[in-house]
C-alpha positions in Angstrom: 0.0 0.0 0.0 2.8 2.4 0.7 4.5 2.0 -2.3 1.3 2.8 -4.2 1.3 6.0 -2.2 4.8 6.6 -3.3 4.0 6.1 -6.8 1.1 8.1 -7.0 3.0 11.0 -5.1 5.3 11.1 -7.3 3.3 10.7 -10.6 1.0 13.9 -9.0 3.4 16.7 -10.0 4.0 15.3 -14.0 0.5 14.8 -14.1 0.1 18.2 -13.1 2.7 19.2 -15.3 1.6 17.7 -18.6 -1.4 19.1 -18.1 -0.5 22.7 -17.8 1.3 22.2 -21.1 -1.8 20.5 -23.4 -4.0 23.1 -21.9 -5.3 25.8 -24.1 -3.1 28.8 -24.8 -5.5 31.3 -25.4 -6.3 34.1 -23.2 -8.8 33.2 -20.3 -10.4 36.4 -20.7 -11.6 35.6 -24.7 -13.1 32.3 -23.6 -14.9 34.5 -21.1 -13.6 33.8 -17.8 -13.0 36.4 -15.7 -9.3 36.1 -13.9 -9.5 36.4 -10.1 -8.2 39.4 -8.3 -5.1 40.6 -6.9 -5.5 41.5 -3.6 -1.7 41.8 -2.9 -2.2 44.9 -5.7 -4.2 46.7 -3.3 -1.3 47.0 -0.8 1.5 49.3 -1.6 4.1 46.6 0.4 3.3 44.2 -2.1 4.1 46.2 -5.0 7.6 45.5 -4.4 7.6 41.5 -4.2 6.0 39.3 -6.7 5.4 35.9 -5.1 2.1 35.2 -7.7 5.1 34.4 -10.4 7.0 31.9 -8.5 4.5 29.7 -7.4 6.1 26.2 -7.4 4.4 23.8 -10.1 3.0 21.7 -7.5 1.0 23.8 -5.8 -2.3 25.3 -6.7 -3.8 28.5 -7.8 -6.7 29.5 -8.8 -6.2 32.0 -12.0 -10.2 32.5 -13.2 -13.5 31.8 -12.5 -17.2 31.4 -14.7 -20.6 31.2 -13.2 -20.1 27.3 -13.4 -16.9 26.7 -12.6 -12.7 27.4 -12.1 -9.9 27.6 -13.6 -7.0 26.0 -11.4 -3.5 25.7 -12.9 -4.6 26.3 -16.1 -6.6 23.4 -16.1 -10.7 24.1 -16.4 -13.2 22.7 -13.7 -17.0 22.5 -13.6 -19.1 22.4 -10.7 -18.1 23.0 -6.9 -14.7 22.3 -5.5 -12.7 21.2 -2.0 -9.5 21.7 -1.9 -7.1 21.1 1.3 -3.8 22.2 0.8 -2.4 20.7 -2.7 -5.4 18.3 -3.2 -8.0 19.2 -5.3 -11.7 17.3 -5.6 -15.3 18.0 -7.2 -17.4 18.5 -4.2 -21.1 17.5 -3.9 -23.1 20.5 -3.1 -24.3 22.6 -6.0 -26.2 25.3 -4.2 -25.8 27.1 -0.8 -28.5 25.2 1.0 -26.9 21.7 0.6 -24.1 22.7 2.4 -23.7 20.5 5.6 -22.0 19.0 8.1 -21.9 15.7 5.8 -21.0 17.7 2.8 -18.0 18.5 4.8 -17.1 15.3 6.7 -14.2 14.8 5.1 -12.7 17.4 7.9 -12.9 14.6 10.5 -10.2 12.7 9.2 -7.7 15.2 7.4 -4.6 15.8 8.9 -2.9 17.7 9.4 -6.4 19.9 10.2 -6.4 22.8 8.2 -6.0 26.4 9.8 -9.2 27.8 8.0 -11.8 26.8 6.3 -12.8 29.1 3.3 -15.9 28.7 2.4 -16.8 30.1 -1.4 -20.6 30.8 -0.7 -20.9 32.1 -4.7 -21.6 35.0 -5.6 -22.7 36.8 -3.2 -21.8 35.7 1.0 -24.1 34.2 2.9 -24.9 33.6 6.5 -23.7 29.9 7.9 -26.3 27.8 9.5 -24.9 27.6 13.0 -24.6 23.6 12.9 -21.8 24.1 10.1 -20.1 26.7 12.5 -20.5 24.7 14.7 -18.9 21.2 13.1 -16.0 23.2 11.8 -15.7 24.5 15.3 -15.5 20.9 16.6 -12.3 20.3 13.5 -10.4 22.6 15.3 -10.6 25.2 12.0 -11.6 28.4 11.6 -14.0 29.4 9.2 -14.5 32.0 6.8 -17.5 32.7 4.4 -16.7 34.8 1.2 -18.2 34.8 -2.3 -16.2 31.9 -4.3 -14.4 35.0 -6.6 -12.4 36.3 -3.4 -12.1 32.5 -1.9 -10.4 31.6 -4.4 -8.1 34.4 -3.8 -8.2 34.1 -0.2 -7.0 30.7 -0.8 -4.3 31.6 -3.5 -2.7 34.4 -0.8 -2.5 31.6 2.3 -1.8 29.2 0.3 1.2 30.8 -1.4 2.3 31.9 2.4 2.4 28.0 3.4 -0.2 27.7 5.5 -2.1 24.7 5.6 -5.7 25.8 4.5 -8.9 24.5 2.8 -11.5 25.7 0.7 -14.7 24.5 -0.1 -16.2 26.7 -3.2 -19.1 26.7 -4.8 -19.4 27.6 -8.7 -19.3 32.3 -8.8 -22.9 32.0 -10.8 -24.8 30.3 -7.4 -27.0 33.2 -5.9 -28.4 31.4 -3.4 
């Protein structure tokens, strides 16, 4: 069992790899995603250090969204997403309301537990039904409820700082 763990560990990064490179080279922006914001642009500190360009292969970033889905490492998504650190899944819930302590059971069992819990709400933020708060209480996260467009960036920024987080997003074009 370990060594298929091994294997797969190491196959992970090429796969990402390969990927990158047979995925379309045309702009996000004329296949009309939207790219996701900056938010180290809005602070002059920043302006000085660009970490967004040396992002190691392996890890990943968000770079666009659509109303139905993401764009992570150049590779395109559909539907809502969990990710934990490196690892990225579909995720069942595909509006705000099936959100729920099962949809998120996987917490009880990853370790190391995540710092945060983003949760990408769509677009526009909702309020968390306190048995959720609750649950991810229990995790020993934190959580914090955004629309998925500035999740996503959320999670790029801690991410990128090496801090162990996790993201649960659904697709920008959920309103409710």
């Amino acid at each position: 069992m370990a060594a298929v763990r091994g294997r797969a560990v190491e196959t992970l990064p090429k796969l990402m790899r390969s990927l990158r490179k047979d995925s379309p080279s045309s702009s996000m922006r004329s296949q009309g995603q939207a790219s996701l914001p900056s938010l180290r642009r809005a602070f002059s500190l920043y302006d000085q250090i660009n970490l967004i360009d040396n992002v190691p292969e392996d890890q990943l970033r968000f770079q666009g969204y659509t109303d139905t889905g993401f764009t992570v490492n150049k590779v395109e998504y559909e539907g809502s997403l969990l990710c934990v650190g490196n690892l990225l899944t579909s995720w069942g819930p595909s509006k705000f309301s099936e959100i729920t302590p099962e949809s998120l059971s996987v917490f009880q069992i990853i370790r190391p537990i995540p710092e945060i819990l983003i949760l990408g709400c769509g677009r526009h933020i909702q309020p968390v039904a306190p048995e959720i708060r609750q649950f991810i209480r229990s995790t020993g996260m934190k959580l914090e409820a955004l629309d998925s467009r500035n999740a996503a960036s959320t999670y790029n920024i801690l991410n990128e700082e090496g801090r162990i987080v996790a993201a649960a997003l659904l697709p920008y074009g959920v309103t409710s």
